[in-house]
N, C-alpha and C positions, 0 to 999 in steps of 0.2 A: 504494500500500500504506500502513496505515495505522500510526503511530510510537505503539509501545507500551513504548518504551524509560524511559518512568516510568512501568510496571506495580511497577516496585519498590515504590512507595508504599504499597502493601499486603500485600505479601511476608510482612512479620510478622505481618499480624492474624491469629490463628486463631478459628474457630467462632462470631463475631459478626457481624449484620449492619451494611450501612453504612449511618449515621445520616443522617437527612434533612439537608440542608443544608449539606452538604457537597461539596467537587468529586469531580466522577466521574474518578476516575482513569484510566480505559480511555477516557476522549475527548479529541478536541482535537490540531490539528499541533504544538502546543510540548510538550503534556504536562499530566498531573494537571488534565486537564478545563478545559484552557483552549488557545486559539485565538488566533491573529493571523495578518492576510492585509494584506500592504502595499498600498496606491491608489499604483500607479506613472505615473500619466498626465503631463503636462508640468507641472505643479506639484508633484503627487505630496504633497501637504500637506490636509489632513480639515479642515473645521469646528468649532469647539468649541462647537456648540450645545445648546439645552436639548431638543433635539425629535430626533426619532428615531423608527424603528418597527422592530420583530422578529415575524414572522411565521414559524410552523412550516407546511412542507406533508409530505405524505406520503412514507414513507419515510425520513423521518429533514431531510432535507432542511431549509432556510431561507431566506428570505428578509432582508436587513436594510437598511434606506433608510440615506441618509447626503448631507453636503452635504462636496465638495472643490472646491479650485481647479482651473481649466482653463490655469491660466498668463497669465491677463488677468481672469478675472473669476469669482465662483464656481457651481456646476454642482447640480442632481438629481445624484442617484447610486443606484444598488440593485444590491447583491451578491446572489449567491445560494450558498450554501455546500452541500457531500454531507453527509451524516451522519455522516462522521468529524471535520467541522471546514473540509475544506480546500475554497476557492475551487472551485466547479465551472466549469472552463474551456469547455463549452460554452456557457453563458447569456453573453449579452449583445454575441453577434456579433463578436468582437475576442479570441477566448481570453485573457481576463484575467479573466474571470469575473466581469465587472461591465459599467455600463453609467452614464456619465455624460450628462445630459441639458441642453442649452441651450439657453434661451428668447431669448438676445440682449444677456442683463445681467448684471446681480448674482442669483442664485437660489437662493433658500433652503428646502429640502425641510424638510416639519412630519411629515408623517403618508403610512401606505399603508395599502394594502386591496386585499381579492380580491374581482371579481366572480361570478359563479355558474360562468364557464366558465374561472377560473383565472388569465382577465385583473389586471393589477397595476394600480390606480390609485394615483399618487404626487400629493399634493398639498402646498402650498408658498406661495412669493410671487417676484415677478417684479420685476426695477426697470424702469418704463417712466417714463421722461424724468422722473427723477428721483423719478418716487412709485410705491408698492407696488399691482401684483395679481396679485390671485387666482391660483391658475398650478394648470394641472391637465395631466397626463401616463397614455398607457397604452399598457402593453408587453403582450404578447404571450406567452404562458409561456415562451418561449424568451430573452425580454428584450431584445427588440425594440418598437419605439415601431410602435405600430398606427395605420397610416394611415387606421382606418375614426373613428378617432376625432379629434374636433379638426379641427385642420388639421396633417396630418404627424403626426399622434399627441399633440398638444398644444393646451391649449387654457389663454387670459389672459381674465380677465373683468375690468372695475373698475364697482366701485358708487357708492362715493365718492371719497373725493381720495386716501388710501391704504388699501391693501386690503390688509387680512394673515389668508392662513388658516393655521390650527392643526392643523385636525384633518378626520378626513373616516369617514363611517360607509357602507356600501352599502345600498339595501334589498332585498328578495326580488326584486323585478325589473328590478334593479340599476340604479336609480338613485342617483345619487351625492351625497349631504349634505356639506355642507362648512360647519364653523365654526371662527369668527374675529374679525375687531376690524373695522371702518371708520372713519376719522376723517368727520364732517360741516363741517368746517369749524369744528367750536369744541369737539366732545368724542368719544373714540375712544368709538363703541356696538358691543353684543354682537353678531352677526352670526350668521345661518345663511343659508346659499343651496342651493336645490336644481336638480342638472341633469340630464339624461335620460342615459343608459345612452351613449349618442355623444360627452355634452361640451357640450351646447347647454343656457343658462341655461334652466331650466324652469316660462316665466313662465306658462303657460296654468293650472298645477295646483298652485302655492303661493302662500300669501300673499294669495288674492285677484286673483292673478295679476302678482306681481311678480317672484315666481320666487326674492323672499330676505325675509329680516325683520330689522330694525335694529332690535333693542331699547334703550330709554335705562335704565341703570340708575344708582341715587345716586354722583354725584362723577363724573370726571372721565376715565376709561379702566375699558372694561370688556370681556373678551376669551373664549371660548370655547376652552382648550387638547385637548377631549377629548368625544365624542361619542358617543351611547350610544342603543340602538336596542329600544322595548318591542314585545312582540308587535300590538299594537294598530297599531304603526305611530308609535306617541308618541316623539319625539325628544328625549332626556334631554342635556344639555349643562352641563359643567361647566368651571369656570374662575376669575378671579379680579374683584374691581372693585376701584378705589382710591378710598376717599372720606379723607382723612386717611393712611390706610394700608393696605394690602391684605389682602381678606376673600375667603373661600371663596363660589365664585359658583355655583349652581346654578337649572339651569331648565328649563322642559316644554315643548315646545309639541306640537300636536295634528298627527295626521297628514299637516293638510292646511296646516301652517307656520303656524302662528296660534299666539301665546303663551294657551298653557294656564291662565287666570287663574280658570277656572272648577272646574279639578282639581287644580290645584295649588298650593305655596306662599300656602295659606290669601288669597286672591285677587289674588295679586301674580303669579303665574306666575312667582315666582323665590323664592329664599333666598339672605339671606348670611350668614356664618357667622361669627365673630369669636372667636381664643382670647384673651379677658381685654384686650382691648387693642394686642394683638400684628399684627404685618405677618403673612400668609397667601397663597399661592396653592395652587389645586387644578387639576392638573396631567395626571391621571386620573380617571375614572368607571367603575364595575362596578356592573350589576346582578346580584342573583340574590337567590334565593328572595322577590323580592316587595320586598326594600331595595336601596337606592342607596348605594352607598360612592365617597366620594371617597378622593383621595391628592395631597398633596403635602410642602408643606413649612410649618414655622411658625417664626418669632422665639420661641427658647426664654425669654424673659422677659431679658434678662442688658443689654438696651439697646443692643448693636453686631450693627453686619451681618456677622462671622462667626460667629453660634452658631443658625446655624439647627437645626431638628431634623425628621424624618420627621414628618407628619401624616396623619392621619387619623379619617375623620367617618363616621357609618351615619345615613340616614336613610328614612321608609318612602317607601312608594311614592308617597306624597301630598305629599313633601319635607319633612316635620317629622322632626325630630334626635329620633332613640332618647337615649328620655333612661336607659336602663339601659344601652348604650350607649357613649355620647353622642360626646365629640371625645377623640383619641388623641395622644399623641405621644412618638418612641422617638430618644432622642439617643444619638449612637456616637462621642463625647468630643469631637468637632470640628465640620466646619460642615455638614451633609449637607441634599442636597433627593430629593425622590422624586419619580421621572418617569413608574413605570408600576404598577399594579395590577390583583392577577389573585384570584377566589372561589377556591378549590378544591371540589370537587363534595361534600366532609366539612363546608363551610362554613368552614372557616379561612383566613386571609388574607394576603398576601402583597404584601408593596410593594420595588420594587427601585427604585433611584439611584446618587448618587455619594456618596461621604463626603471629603472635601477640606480642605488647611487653606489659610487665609487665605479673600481673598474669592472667589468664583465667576469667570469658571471661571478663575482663576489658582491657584497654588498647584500641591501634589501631589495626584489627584485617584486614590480606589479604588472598583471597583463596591461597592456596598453592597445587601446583604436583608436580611429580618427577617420573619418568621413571626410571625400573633397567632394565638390562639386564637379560639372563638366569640365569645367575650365583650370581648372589645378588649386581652387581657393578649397579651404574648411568650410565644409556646411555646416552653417550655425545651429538650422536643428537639427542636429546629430548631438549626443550624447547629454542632455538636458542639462547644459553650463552656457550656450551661448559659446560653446568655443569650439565646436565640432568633433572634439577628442573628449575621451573618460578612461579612466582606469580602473581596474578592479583588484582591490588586497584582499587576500585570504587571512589576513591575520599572521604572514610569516611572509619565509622567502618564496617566491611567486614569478616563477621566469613566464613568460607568454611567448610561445613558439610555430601556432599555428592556429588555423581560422579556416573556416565552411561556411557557405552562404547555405540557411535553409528556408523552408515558405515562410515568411514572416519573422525571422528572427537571424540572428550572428552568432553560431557558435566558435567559443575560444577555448582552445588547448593549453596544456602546459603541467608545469608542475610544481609541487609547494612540499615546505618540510619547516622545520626551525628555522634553518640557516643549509650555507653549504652543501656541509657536510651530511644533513638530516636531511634530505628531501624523499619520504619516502608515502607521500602521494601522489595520483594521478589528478591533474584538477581541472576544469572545464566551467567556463563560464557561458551563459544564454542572454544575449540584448535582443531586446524588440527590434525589432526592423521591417517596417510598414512599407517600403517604399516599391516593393512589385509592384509596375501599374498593373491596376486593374481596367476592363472593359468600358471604365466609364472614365469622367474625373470625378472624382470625390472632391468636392468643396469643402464640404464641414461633413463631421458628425457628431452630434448631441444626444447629451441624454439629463432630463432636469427630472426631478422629483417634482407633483403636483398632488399635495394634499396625497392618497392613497397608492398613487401607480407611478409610473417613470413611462415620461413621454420622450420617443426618441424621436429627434428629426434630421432629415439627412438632403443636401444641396447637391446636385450632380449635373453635368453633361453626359449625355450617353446615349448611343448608339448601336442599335440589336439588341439590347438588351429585353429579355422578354420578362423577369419578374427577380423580386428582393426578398427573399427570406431573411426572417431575423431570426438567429441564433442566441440562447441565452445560458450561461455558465453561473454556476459557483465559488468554483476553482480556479477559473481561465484553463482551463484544458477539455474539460468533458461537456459540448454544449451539444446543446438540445434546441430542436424549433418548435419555435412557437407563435406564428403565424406567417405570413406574408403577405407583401404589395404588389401588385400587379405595375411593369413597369407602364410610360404615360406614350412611351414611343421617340423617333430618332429627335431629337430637336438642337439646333444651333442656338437654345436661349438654354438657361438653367433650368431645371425642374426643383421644386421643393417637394418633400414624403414627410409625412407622420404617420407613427404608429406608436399606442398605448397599450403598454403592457398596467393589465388590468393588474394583477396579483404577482405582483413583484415579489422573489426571495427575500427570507430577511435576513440582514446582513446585508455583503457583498452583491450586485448584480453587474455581470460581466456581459454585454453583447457586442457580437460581429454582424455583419451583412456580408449575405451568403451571394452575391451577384451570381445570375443564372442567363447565359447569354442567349441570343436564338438557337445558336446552335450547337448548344451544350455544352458550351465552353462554364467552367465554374471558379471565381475567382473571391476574395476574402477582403473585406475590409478591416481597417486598424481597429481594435478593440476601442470599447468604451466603458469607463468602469464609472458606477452607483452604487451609492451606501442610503439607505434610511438612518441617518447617523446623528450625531452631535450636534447641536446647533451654535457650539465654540467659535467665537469669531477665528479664532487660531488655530489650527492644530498642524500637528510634526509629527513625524514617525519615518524611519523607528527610533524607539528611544529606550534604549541607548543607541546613539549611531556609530558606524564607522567609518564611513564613507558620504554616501548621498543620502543626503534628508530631504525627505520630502514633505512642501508645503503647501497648504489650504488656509484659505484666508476668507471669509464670507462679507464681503464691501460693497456699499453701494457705488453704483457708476460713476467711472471718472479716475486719475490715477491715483496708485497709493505704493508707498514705503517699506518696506519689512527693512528691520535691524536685528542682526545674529550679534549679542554683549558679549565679552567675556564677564568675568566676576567685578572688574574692575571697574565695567561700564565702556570699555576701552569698544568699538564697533570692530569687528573682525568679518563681518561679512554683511554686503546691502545690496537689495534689490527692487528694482523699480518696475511693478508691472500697472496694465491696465485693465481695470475693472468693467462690465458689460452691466455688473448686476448680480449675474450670479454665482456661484464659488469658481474660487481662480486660483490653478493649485501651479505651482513650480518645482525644481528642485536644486537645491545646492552641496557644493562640493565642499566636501568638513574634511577630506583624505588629511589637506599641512597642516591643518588646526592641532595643538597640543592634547593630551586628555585632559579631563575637565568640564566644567563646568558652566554653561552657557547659555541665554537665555534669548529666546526669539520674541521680540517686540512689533507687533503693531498699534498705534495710537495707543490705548490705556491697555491694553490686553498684553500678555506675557506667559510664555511658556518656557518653563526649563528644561534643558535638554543637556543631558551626560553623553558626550565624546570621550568612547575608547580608545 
């Protein structure tokens, strides 16, 4: 059964939706849209690495790679979690809901992937008699190592002296890409290797038949983190080179493993990218709509290696930088790197990591987002601060390594412990994310309490659409319908809808609109949440907080003030909204505030609130 015992956290809001970028409060076994699942195996201690993968399957479902010790040496690993958060104890043969994998050495998982029939390929590096390779794995949907694969469901390649892969992409007929680094004896080259659908180097149909391609690029280390798949079959691969200092690496090669010098990168079959001077890696690659976006991190100009800051680059399909564009980058006061990026189907952008102080990965580490717009700005309504980025602390160390777009939400990866050397949970965070369009425009959606019922009303443009169910929850997960609107038809002006829910739940009431198009297309509007509640001009929760508090203010029209005190009276946090009339809730960011004690003032009304 699933722990909705911090449904509280939205207790207060009345008749607003919840804003993009923030935790889902109805998910997650801790609460307020976060997750933690211990690796209790004989070390029972996670890796603090940079690499990682999150994978959504149906259902609600996930998948999340991971590297821990086995008590001698370190392991693969792949959880798979339900859709409420918790460890699914069926997968991985051992009811523990995971599945740690040994090659014989030291093993470091980089990257996973689904093939066409659901199979996981986990890929990695292996330590054999001292030097790294290649290390490839596949489970079974049940999360079991497939004996059809490999040998035992595993398979080590080495090309040079060591072999490090990064990243790994599938194709249509599920063959398997894999990129990475090789050293030759005198300089680490970019690396792609491609293998057959079994695990068997695929020398007859790459390269000319060598089955991989060692690119040299300028300076001295040059590595592939992230791999990207065009319809043609063209292999996009993005990463970093060091020639003095580290630049954003990008490159093509053709379907048949041959670098693309003919289509791309103005005849170099590569780009690097450089901010001002600055150290760079690129970390991720997304295409869509016809450009290439990388992501990672950059040297915010300041000269030491803790102030990095989030990066990010667009370029077209031919690898030249949009120069309207061009290169991004989003600093969250400390040291942050970005480890995954995802399009949204709107075209807005999304990069998740870690935000950390001191050097990597020491220090206190928090997952970190941030939402752009088209055009490379922070979308302000993203993460409800007005600033388009949020963070999420677990309460410890908290690295953020990876990110999945799913219907209506952002899920984040990574992992948390005391510190360090402790990290021995699995940890996942759920933000709202509303921003699939749907078949219509949604203008507004409302929802006000009226004396006995909650009347919702909804403002749209739309087109084929043929009728509006309304959806209604308790939880925010399990809704039910409970009537519908029949749509008015195509029209170029707005339409306005009401509907009265006569016998509102009591407590919490959660509804969506079920958009039902002519042709059966079906799509979900942004939740709206109602309480029969408090008639407090103020109220906050949760309280105690640690993060984001959320506020409700009940003001007549026009604008109004909130002040967050310390004890002192000293103002540590102000916000200026405006009033319609009817409750008007926000939320703020309490993460730098001290613990303590602090008290939220509007006009004569005051609530105190304890910061852990």
């Amino acid at each position: 059964m699933r722990n909705i015992f911090t449904s509280f956290l939205l207790l207060c809001i009345v008749g607003v939706h919840a804003q993009d970028g923030v935790l889902d409060p109805f998910w997650g076994n801790v609460g307020n849209g976060t997750t933690l699942a211990p690796v209790s195996g004989p070390a029972g201690v996670l890796s603090q690495t940079s690499f990682q993968k999150l994978i959504l399957l149906s259902g609600g479902f996930s998948l999340q790679s991971f590297t821990a010790s086995n008590g001698t040496n370190q392991d693969f690993g792949v959880a798979r979690f339900d859709a409420d958060g918790n460890l699914d104890l069926s997968f991985g043969g051992s009811n523990t809901g995971y599945i740690l994998i040994d090659f014989g050495g030291d093993d470091f998982s980089t990257s996973m992937a689904l093939q066409s029939d659901g199979k996981i390929i986990i890929v990695g590096n292996s330590e054999v008699l001292g030097d790294n390779a290649f290390a490839l794995a596949r489970l079974t949907t049940a999360g079991l190592l497939d004996g059809t694969f490999g040998t035992g469901g595993k398979k080590t390649q080495t090309i040079g002296t060591d072999n490090l892969a990064f990243s790994v992409a599938i194709r249509p007929d599920d063959k398997i890409i894999v990129g990475g680094s090789v050293w030759n004896g005198f300089v680490y080259l970019a690396a792609v290797a491609q293998f057959t659908s079994t695990g068997t180097l695929d020398a007859g149909n790459f390269n000319g038949g060598n089955g991989y391609n060692l690119t040299s690029i300028p300076g001295d280390v040059a590595a592939y983190y992230s791999l990207a798949l065009k319809t043609d079959g063209s292999i996009v691969a993005a990463g970093s080179a060091i020639e003095g200092d580290h630049d954003f690496l990008l490159a093509q090669y053709t379907s048949l493993g041959l670098l693309d010098m003919a289509g791309f990168g103005s005849g170099a079959g590569y780009v690097l990218t450089d901010y001002a001077g600055r150290s760079e890696q690129a970390y991720a690659v997304a295409i869509s709509g016809g450009n290439i976006f990388l992501a990672g991190y950059t040297d915010n100009g300041t000269g030491t290696t803790v102030n990095n800051d989030f990066a990010l680059a667009k370029y077209s399909s031919v690898g030249v930088l949009d120069a309207g564009f061009g290169k991004v980058s989003t600093d969250f006061g400390a040291n942050e790197m970005s480890f995954a990026l995802a399009v949204q189907s709107d075209g807005k952008i999304i990069l998740a990591g870690t935000r950390f102080s001191g050097n990597y990965p020491g220090g206190d580490n928090d997952f970190a987002v941030v939402r752009y717009t088209t055009s490379g700005t922070p979308d302000l309504l993203f993460g409800g601060n007005n600033t388009g980025k949020n963070t999420v602390d677990f309460g410890g160390n908290d690295p953020g390594l990876s990110m999945a777009l799913g219907n209506g939400y952002i899920q984040l990866g990574g992992v948390n412990g005391a510190g360090a050397g402790a990290l021995n949970n699995l940890a996942q965070a759920r933000l709202i994310n509303t921003s699939t369009p749907l078949p219509i425009t949604l203008f507004t959606f409302t929802g006000t309490r009226q004396s006995n019922t909650i009347v919702l009303g909804w403002k749209t443009l739309e087109q084929d659409v043929l009728t509006y169910e309304i959806e209604r929850s308790g939880d925010g997960r399990n809704f039910n319908r409970i009537g519908s609107v029949a749509a008015m038809g195509n029209s170029s002006n707005a339409r306005s809808y009401t509907f009265i829910d006569p016998l509102p739940l009591p407590g919490v009431n959660v509804y969506r609109l079920k958009v039902v198009a002519a042709n059966s297309a079906l799509a979900y509007s942004f939740l709206v949440i109602v309480r029969f509640g408090s008639k407090a001009v103020v109220q906050a929760c949760p309280n105690p907080v640690g993060s984001l508090l959320h506020l409700q203010v009940n003001a007549p029209a026009g604008n109004l003030e909130i002040q967050i005190t310390d004890v002192s009276g000293r103002v540590v946090r102000k916000v200026k909204l405006t009033s319609t009339g009817n409750p008007v809730a926000t939320s703020v960011d309490m993460t730098n505030l001290q613990r303590g004690i602090y008290f939220v003032r509007y006009g004569r009304d005051t609530v105190k609130v304890i910061k852990e």
